[in-house]
C-alpha positions in Angstrom: 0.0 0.0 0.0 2.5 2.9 1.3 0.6 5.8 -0.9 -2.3 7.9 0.1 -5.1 6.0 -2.2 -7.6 5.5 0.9 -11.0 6.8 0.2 -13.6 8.2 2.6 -16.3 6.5 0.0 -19.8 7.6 0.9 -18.9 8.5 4.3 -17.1 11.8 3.9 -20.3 13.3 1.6 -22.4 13.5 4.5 -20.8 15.4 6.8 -17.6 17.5 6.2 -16.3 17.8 9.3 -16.0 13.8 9.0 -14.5 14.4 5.4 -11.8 16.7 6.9 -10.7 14.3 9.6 -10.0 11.6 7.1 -8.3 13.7 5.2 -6.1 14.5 8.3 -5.5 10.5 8.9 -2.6 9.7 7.6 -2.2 6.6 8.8 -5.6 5.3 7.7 -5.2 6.6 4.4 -1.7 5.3 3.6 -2.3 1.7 5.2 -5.5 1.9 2.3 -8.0 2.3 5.4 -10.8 3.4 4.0 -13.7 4.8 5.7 -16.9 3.3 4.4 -19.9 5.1 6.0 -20.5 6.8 8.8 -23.7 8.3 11.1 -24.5 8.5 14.6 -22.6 6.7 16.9 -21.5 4.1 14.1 -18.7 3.8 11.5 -17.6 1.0 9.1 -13.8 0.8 7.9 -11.9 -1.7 5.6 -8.6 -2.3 4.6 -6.8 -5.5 2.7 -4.2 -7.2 4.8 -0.5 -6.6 2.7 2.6 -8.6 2.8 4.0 -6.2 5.0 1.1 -6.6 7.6 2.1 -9.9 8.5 4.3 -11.1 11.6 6.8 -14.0 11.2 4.0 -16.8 11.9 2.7 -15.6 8.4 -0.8 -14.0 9.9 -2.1 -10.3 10.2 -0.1 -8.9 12.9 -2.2 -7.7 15.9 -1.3 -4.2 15.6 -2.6 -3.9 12.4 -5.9 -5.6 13.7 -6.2 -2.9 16.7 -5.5 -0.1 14.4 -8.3 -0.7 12.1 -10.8 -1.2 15.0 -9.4 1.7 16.9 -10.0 3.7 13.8 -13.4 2.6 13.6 -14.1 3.5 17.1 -12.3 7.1 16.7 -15.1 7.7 13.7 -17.8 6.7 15.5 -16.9 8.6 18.6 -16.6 11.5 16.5 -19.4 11.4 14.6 -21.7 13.6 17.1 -19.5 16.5 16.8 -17.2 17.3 19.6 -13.4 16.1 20.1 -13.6 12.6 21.4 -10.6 10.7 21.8 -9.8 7.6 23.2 -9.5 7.0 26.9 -9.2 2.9 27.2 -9.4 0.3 25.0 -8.7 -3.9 24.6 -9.3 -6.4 21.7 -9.5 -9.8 21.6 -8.4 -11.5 18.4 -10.4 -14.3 17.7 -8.8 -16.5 14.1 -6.0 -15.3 12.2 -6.4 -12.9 8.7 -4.2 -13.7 6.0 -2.4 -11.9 3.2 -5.2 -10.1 1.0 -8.1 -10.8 3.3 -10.2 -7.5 3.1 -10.8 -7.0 6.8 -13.9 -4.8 7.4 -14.4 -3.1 11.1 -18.0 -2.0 12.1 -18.1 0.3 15.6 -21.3 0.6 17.3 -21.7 2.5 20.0 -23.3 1.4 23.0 -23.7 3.8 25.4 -22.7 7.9 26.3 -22.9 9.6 29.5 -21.8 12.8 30.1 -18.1 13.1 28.8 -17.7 9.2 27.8 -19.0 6.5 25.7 -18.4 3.2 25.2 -17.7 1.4 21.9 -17.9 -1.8 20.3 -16.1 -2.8 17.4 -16.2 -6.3 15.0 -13.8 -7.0 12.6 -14.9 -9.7 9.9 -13.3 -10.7 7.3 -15.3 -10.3 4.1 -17.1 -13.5 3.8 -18.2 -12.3 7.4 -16.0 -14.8 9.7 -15.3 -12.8 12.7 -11.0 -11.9 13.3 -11.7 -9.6 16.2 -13.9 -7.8 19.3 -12.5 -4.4 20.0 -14.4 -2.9 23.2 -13.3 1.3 23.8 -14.0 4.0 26.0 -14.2 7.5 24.8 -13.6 11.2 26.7 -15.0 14.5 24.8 -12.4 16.9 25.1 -14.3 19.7 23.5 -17.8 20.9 23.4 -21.0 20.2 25.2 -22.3 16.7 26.6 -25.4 16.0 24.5 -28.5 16.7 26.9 -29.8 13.0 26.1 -28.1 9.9 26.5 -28.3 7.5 23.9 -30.4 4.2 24.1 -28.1 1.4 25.5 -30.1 -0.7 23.2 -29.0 0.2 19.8 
């Protein structure tokens, strides 16, 4: 990959604020992370697992795995508006991805109170086996608490 060819698809014609983050992401866009779609509280991000992503047992190194979720999570923490980062977060990697699996991460968010939220994220490989649970916990840095909290349910 190494160039800046990731796209923000769909996801970045919505909103630009979104659209100007992505831009910003550097990393996303020259690991080819693209970002998918976006809306409240959710985002969806892919990327296809390179040669160089791979750790001498010959599978998708971890950190490329936790990158892509934590991506995922960042989008749909930020999708409300004010600067959220990450405060915590821990993944558990389920089967090994190989070279040119396309890895897709979906983030849901579960639940924000206040200043945090909690996230979780799937990674699937394409034909939908699951690689990897990502759970994060976000901190707005910036900007107002929204007045309603959002419905643990979703």
């Amino acid at each position: 990959m190494g160039t800046d060819s990731g796209t923000a698809g769909a996801a970045g014609a919505g909103d630009p604020r979104i659209a100007a983050l992505y831009q910003r992401d550097r990393t996303c866009r020259t690991l080819g992370i693209s970002l998918d779609e976006v809306s409240a509280g959710r985002a969806l991000m892919r990327m296809r697992v390179s040669a160089s992503m791979v750790n001498g047992h010959g599978i998708a190194h971890g950190g490329y795995l936790f990158l892509l979720a934590d991506a995922a999570f960042s989008y749909a923490c930020n999708s409300h508006g004010p600067v959220t980062v990450a405060q915590a977060a821990q993944v558990t990697f389920l089967a090994p991805a190989a070279v040119d699996d396309e890895l897709v991460a979906e983030a849901v968010e579960r639940v924000r109170s206040g200043r945090n939220g909690i996230y979780d994220v799937t990674v699937r490989q394409s034909a939908g086996m699951i690689v990897a649970e990502f759970r994060g916990q976000s901190v707005m840095l910036a900007g107002r608490p929204p007045s309603n909290r959002s419905d643990p349910a979703r």
